[in-house]
N, C-alpha and C positions, 0 to 999 in steps of 0.2 A: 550283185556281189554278196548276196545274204544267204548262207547253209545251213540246212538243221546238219549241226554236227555239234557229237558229243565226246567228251575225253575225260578222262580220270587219272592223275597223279598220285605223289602220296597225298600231299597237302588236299588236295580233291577228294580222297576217299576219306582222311581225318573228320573234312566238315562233313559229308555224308553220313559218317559213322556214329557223329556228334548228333546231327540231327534224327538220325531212324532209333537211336536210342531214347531220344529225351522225349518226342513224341507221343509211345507207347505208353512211358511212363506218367506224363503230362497227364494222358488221355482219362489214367487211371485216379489218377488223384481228382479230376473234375465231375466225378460221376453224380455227386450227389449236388451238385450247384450248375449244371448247362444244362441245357437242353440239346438237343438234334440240329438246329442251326448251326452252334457253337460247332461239334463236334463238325459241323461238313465244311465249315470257315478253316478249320484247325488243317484237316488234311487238303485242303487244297493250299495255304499257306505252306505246309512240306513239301506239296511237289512243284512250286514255284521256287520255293528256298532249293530243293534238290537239282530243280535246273539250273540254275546261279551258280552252282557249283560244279557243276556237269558240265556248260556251256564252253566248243569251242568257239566261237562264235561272235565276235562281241555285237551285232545287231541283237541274237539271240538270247547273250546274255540280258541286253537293256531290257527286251520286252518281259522277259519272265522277273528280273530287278522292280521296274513298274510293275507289273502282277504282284507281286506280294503284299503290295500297298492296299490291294483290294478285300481280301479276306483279312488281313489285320484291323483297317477302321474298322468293320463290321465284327468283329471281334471284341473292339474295344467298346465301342458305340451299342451294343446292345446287351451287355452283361457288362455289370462295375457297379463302381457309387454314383453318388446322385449329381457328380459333375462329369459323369464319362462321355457327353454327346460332346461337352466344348475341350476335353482332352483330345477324342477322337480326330474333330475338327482339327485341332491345332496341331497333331500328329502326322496326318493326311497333309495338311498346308507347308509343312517343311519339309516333308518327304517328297510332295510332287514335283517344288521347288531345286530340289539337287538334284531329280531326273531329268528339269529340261535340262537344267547347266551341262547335266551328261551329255542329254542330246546332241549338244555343241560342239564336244567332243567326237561325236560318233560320224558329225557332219564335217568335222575338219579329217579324218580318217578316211572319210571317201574322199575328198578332196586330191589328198596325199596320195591316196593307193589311186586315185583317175590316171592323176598325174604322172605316175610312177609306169603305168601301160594299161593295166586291167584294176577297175572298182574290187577290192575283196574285203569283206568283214572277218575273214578266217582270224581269229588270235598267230597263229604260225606263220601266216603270210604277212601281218601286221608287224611283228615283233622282225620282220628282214627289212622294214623300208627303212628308207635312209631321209629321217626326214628335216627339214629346215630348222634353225635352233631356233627359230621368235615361234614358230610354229607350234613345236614341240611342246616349248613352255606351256601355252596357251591352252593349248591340249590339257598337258596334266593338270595346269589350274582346274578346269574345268571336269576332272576325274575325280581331282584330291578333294573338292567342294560338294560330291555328290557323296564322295564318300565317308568324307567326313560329318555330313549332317547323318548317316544312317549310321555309324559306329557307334553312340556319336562321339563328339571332340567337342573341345571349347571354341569360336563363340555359338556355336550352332548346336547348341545341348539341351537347350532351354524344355522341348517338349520330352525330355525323359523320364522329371522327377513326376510333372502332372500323368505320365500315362501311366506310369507302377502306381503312380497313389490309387487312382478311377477303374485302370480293369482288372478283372480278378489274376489271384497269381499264376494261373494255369498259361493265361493270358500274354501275364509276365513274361512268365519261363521262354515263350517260344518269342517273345519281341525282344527281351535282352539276351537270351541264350543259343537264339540260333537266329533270329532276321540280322541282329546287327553286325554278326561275324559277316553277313558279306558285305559289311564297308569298308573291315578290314582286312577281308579275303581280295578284294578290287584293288587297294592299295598295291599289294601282293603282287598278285596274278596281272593287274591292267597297270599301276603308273612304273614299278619297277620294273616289269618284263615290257614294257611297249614301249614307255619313255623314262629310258632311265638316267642319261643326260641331266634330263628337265627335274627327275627327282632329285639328284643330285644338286645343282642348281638352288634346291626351293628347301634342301635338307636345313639350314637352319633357320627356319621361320617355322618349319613343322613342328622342329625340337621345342621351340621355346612354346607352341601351343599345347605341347604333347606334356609340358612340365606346368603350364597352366594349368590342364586337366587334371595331373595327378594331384597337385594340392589343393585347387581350389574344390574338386567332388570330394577328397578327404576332408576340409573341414567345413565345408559344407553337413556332410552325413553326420559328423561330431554332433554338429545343433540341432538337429531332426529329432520330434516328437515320433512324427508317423513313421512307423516300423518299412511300411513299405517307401516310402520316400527317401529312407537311409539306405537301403537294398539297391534302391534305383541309382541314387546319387554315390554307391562305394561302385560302380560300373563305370562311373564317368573317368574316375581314379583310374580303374584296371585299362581303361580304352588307351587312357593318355600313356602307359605302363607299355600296351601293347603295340602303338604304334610309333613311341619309341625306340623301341627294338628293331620297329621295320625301317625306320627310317636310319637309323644306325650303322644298315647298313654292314655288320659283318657277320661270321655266319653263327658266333654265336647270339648274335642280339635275334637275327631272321629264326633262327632255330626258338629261341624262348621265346618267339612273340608269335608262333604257330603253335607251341605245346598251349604257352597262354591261353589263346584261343579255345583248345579243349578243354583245361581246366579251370579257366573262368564259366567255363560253359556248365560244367558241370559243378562247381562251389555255387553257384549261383543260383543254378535251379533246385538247387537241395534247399538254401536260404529260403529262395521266394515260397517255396513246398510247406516247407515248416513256417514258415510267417503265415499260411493260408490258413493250415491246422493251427494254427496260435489263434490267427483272429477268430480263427471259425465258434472255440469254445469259449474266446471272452467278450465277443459282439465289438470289439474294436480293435483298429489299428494302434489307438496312442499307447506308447510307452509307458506314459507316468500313471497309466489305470492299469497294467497289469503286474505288480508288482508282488514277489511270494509264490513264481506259480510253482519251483525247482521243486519242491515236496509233493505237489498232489501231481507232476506230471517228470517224473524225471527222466522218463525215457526222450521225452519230449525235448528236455532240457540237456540231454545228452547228446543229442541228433544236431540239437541248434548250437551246441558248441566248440561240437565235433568241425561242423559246415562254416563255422563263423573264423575258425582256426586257421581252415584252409584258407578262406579267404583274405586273411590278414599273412597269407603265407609261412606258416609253421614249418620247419624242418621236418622231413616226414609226411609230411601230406603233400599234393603232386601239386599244388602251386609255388611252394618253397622254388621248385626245381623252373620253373618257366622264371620267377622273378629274379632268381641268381644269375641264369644268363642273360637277362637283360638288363640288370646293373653290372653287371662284367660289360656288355658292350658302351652302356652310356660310360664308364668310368674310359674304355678306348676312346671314347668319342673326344670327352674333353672331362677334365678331373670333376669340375665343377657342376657339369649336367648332373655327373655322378649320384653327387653330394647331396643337389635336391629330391633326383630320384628316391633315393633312400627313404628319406623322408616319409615315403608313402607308405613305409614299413612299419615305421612309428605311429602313425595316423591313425590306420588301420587296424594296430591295435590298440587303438585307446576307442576308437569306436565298435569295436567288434566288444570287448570286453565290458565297457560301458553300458550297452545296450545291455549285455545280456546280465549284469548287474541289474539296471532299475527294472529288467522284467523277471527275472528269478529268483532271487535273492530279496532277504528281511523280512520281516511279519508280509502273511497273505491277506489278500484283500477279495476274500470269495465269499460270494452271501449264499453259494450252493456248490457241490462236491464238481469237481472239474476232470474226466476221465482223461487218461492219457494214450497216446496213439494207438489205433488199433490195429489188427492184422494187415486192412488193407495200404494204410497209410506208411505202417513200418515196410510194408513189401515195394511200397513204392520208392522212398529212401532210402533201404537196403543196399541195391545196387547203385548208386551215387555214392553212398560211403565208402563200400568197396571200393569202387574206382578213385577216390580220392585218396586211398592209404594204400591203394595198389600203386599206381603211377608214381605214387611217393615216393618209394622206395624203389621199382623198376621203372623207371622211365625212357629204358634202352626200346621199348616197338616205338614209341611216340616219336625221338628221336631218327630211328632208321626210317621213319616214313618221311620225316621233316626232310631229311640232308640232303637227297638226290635232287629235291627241287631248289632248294638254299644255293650249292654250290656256283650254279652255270650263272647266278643272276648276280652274289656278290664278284663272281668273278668279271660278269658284263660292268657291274657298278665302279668296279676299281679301275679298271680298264677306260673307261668315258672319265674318271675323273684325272 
C-alpha cells in the first residue's frame, strides 16, 4: 500500500518556498566557517525537508521525516562549540524517539485501511476511512507526540536550547527555521486532515500545553546570558503561538498559524544570521561581554533590531499579522486562553529589547576596532528584511495561499464536533 506520490497545495508550496529561500541564503552566510561536509549535509537536509512537504504519502512522508534526522546530527555533531557531540546526541535521541511513536501510528493506519478492503498509505485515501473513535485517538496520540517533540512544544523541548547554543547558526537557521516546521506542518496536514475527531477530542490538553510553551520559552529567554540560547528558547514561545492557532481550530487561527510558520521562518533566520556575525567579531556568545557595540557597528545594530522587532511582533513587520490572527482565534476559543496568549507580546518585548540593550548600548568594551557587516553579509540579510516589511504590510499572497487548504478542514473540524 506504499506510493511514491507527490502533491503540492498552497500551505505545501508556502514551506517549499520557505525552504529554497532560506537555504541559499543559509549557504552564503556559512562560507567562511564549513567546510564541504557541512555544505553536502545542508543540501541533503533540503531535499528530505522538501519531501516532507511534497509527500502524498504518509509511508513516504515517515521515511523522508526519519531522513532528515541523519544530515542534521552530522551537522550538529561536527561544526559547533566544544559540547556539540552530546547536543548532537541528545538531539538525535528525542528525535528518533517521536519517529518510532509515529511509527505506531503508521501501523494502526494499515491496520484500518486492511480492514476497510485494501492496505493504502495514500494521505487521500487515508483522510476517506471511517475509522474507530479508541482508534483514532490513539493514532493521533501517537502523531501529536512525534510532532510535537520536532516543533518543538512543552514537555518535549528540552533538546532545543542545547542545540542553538553547540551548532553554528547557519546550522540553527535550517533546524529551527525549516526542520521544525514540519512538526507543525504534520499537525496540519496529518492529525487534522486524517484525525480530526480525535483532534478535537485532545484540543484542550494541547491548548494548555501550547500556553505552557508560550510563557514558560518567553521567560525562560528573559534570563539567558547566551545570545544563541535566547534565539532558541524565543522559538519555544513562537511553536506554542503556532500551534495554538492550529489547534483553535477556526480559520482565522489555521490561517495565522500557517503565515506564522513563514514568518517565524524568516524573523528567525535573520536573528540567528546576525547573532553569527555578532559572535563572529566578538569571540563570544555572552551577552554581558558585549556591551557598546551600536557605534562601531550600527548597520549591524540596525539589522538586529529591525529582526528582533519582528519577532516580538511589531505592527508593520509580517509577524504582527500572523500573531493578530492567532490571538483573534484563542480569544474565540475562550476569553481566558486569550489573555495568556497575549502575554507573549509583552515577553517578547522585554526580551527582544533587553537583549539588545545589554549588547548595544552604554560605554564600549572593545580593546580593538570592530568592523561592521560587509557586502556579503548585508546581501545575505537584505532579502529577509525585505520580506519581513514586505509581508507586513501586504500579507494578501500569504494569505490566498493559506485559505483554500484552511477552509475544507475547519469545515471537516466543526462538523465532527
Amino acid at each position: 500500500g506504499v506510493h511514491w506520490a507527490l502533491e503540492m497545495d498552497g500551505f505545501g508550496k508556502l514551506m517549499v518556498m520557505l525552504t529554497v529561500v532560506l537555504v541559499p541564503l543559509v549557504m552564503v552566510a556559512a562560507v567562511k566557517d564549513h567546510d564541504k561536509r557541512w555544505y553536502a549535509w545542508a543540501l541533503a537536509l533540503e531535499a528530505f525537508a522538501l519531501l516532507t512537504f511534497t509527500a502524498g504519502d504518509l509511508f513516504l512522508f515517515y521515511i523522508a521525516f526519519e531522513a532528515t534526522l541523519i544530515p542534521a546530527y552530522f551537522m550538529i555533531g561536527q561544526h559547533g562549540g566544544p559540547n556539540r557531540a552530546r547536543a548532537a546526541l541528545k538531539f538525535l535521541m528525542f528525535q528518533l524517539g517521536g519517529g518510532l511513536v509515529l511509527l505506531g501510528a503508521l501501523i494502526g493506519f494499515f491496520v484500518v485501511s486492511s480492514e476497510a478492503g485494501a492496505p493504502s498509505y495514500l494521505i487521500s485515501d487515508l483522510a476517506q476511512l471511517d475509522i474507530g473513535t479508541n482508534a483514532e485517538r490513539w493514532i493521533f496520540v501517537a502523531m501529536f507526540i512525534a510532532f510535537a517533540v520536532k516543533a518543538p512544544l512543552f514537555p518535549v523541548h528540552t533538546w532545543l536550547a542545547d542545540t542553538t547554543e553547540q551548532a553554528t547558526t547557519p546550522t540553527s537557521v535550517l533546524l529551527v527555521c525549516v526542520l521544525d516546521k514540519i512538526g507543525t506542518f504534520g499537525m496540519i496536514r496529518l492529525c487534522l486532515g486524517l484525525v480530526p475527531e480525535a483532534s478535537a477530542w485532545a484540543t484542550p490538553v494541547v491548548v494548555v500545553l501550547a500556553l505552557i510553551s508560550i510563557v514558560y520559552g518567553a521567560v525562560l529567554a528573559i534570563g539567558q546570558d547566551d545570545l544563541l540560547r535566547l534565539i532558541g528558547l524565543t522559538s519555544l514561545s513562537h511553536f506554542g503561538l503556532i500551534t495554538l492557532g492550529i489547534f483553535a481550530a477556526t480559520r482565522e487561527g489555521l490561517v495565522g498559524a500557517i503565515l506564522y510558520m513563514v514568518n517565524h521562518g524568516v524573523a528567525t533566520a535573520a536573528m540567528f544570521l546576525i547573532a553569527g556575525f555578532l559572535i563572529a567579531r566578538r569571540g563570544t556568545a555572552s551577552i554581558s561581554s558585549m556591551r557598546g557595540m551600536e557605534k562601531a557597528t550600527p548597520v549591524l545594530a540596525g539589522t538586529f533590531l529591525i529582526a528582533g522587532l519582528a519577532t516580538a511582533g511589531l505592527p508593520g513587520l509580517s509577524q504582527f499579522v500572523s500573531e493578530i490572527l492567532v490571538l483573534i482565534s484563542a480569544f474565540d476559543y475562550n476569553w481566558l486562553v486569550g489573555v495568556i496568549a497575549v502575554t507573549a507580546i509583552v515577553l517578547a518585548a522585554i526580551y527582544v529589547l533587553w537583549a539588545y540593550q545589554r549588547i548595544f548600548t552604554g560605554p564600549a568594551q572593545l580593546s580593538k576596532p570592530v568592523p561592521d557587516l560587509n557586502r556579503r553579509e548585508v546581501g545575505v540579510l537584505a532579502p529577509l528584511l525585505v520580506a519581513l516589511l514586505f509581508f507586513g504590510f501586504v500579507p494578501g499572497p500569504l494569505i490566498s495561499a493559506a485559505q483554500p487548504v484552511v477552509a475544507p478542514l475547519v469545515d471537516v473540524i466543526q462538523a465532527g464536533e
